[in-house]
C-alpha positions in Angstrom: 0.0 0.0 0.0 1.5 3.0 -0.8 1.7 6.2 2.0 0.0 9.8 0.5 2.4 11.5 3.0 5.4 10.3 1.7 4.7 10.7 -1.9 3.8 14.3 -1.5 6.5 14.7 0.8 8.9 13.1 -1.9 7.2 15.6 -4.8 7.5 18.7 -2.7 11.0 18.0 -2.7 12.0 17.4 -6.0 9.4 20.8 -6.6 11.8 22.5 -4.3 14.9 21.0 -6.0 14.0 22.2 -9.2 13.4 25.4 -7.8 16.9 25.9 -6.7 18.6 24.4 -9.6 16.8 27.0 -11.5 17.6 29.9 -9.5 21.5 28.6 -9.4 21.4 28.5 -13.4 20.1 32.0 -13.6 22.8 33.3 -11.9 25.1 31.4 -13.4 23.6 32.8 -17.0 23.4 36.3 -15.1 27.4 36.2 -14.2 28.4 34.7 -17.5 26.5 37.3 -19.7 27.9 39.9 -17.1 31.3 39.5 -17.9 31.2 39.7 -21.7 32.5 42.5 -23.0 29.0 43.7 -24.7 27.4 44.0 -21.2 29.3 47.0 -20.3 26.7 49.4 -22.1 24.0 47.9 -19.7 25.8 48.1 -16.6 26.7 51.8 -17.4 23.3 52.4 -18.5 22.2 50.9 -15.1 24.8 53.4 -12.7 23.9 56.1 -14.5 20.6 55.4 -13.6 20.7 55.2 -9.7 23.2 57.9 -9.4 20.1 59.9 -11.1 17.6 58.5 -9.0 20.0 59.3 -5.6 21.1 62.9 -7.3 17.0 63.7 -7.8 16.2 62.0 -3.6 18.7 64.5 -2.6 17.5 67.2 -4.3 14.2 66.6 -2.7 15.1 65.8 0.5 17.2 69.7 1.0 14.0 71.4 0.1 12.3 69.6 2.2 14.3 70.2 5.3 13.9 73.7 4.8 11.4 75.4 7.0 8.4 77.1 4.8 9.0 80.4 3.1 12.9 79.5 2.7 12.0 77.8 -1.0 10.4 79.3 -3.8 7.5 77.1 -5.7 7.5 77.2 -9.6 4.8 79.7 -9.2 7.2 82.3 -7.9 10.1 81.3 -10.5 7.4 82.9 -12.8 6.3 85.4 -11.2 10.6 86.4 -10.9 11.3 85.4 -15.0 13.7 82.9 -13.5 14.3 79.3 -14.8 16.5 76.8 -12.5 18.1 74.2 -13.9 20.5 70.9 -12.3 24.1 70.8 -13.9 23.1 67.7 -14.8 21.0 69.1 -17.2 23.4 71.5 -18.9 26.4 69.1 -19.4 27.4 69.3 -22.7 30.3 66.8 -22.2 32.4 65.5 -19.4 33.6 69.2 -19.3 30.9 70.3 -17.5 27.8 72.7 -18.2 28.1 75.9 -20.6 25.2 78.2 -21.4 24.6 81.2 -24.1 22.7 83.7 -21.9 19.9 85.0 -24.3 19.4 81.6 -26.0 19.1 80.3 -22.9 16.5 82.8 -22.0 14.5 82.1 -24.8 14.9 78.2 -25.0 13.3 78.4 -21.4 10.3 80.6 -22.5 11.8 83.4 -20.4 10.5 86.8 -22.6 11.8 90.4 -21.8 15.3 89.4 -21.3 18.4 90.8 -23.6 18.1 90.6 -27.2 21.9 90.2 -27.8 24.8 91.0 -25.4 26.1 94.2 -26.3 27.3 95.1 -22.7 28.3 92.0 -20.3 30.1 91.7 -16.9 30.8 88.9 -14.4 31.2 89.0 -11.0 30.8 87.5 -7.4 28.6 88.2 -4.5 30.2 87.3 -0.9 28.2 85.9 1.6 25.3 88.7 2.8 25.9 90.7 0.0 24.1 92.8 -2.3 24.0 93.8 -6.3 21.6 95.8 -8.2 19.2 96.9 -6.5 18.6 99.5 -9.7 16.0 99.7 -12.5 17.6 100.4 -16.1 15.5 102.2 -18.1 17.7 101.9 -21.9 18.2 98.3 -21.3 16.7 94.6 -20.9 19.3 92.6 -18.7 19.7 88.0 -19.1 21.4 86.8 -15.8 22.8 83.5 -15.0 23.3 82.8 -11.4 25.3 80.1 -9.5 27.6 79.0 -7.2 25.5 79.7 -3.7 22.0 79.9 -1.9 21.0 83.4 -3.7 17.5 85.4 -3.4 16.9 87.6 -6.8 13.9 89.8 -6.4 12.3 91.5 -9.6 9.7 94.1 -9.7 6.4 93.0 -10.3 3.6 95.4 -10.0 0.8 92.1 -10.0 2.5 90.6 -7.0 -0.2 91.7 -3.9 1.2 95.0 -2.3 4.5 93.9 -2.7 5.5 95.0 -5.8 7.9 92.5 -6.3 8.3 88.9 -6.8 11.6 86.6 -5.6 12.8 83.0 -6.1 15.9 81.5 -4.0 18.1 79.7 -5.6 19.9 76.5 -4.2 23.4 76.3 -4.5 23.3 72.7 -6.4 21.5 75.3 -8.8 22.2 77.1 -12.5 19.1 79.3 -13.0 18.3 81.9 -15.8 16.5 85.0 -15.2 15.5 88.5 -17.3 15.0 91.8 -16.2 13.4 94.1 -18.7 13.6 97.5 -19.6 12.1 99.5 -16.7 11.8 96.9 -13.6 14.0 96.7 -10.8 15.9 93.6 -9.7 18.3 92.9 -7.3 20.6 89.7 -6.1 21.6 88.5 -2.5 23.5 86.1 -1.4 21.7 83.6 1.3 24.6 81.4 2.0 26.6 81.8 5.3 29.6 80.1 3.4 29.5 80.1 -0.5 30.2 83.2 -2.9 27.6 83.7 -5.4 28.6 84.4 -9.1 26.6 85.7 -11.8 27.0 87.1 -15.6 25.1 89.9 -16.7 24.1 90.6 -20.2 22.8 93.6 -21.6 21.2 94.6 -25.0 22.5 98.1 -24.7 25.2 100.2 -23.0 24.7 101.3 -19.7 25.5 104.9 -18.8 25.5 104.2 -14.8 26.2 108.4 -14.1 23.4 109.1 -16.2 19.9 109.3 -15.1 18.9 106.2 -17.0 19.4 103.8 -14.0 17.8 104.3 -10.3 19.5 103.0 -7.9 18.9 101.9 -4.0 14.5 101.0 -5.2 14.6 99.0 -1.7 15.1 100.1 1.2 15.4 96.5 2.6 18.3 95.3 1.1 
């Protein structure tokens, strides 16, 4: 007479056999394929992306360790004709990133900014402090901005009784922003540690003894 335990006993166990003899030859398949030469592409396709995914998580996770007000929401980039972008997605090549001010402007749907770049300058901002601060009147001004935690503030005569929009800028940021003809803007440098550095492009020359530039607009700065 033959035992129903020990027949399913003896077919669970060639069930769980099989099992592992499969597993064992997958990763024997996995390993082999692995170290031919063509699997290279894969496994560089596969690290690029995770050190995305962990760039993008950390990203998140500084903005949201900051208490509210201390970020500024895509809604206030707009508000500020400011664009931020990652290096990540300016690299050209293994150089690093490299940007044309006005057709960077206008790729990002920025409008009001610089035409062309008659006039430019490049500078820094130390920690705490201040440039512009002034409205042009002869001129619409591209910036890019880098390098440190930075506020830039643009008049805006829709925003509440303000008058004037801002967006803060991260310093694992690149971010684009315009200034037209006739409205203020100013930069400031958040970071307790970091020197902010910008370029300036404008369409026209700037006579800054003339009266064609106000300067000091807020008292606040």
């Amino acid at each position: 007479m033959v035992n129903p335990r020990r027949n399913s006993y003896s077919s669970n166990g060639q069930s769980s056999d099989n099992s592992h003899q499969t597993q064992s030859f997958s990763l024997l398949a996995l390993f082999l394929l692995l170290k031919k030469p063509r699997a290279f592409p894969f496994l560089l396709s596969i690290f690029l992306l995770l050190t995305w995914v962990f760039l993008r998580i950390q990203h998140l996770s500084h903005f949201s360790n900051l208490p509210p007000g201390k970020w500024s929401s895509r809604e206030d980039d707009r508000k500020a004709n400011l664009v931020r972008f990652f290096p990540t997605q300016l690299l050209k090549d293994k150089r690093g990133w490299l940007l044309n001010p006005v057709s960077a402007a206008l790729d990002a749907g920025i409008s009001g900014g610089a035409v062309n770049c008659v006039s430019t300058h490049v500078g820094e901002i130390r920690p705490g402090g201040v440039r512009g601060n002034h409205r042009h009147y002869t001129c619409n001004e591209t910036f890019i901005i880098w390098g440190a935690k930075t506020k830039f503030r643009l008049e805006n005569s829709q925003v509440g009784d303000k008058g004037y929009a801002e967006a803060i800028i991260s310093a694992e940021e690149v971010a684009v922003a315009v200034s037209p003809s006739r409205t203020a803007h100013a930069l400031v440098n958040l970071d307790p540690v970091r020197t902010t550095f910008f370029l300036g492009c404008q369409d026209s020359i700037i006579n800054y003894n003339s009266s064609t530039t106000v300067y000091n607009v807020w008292k606040d700065l």
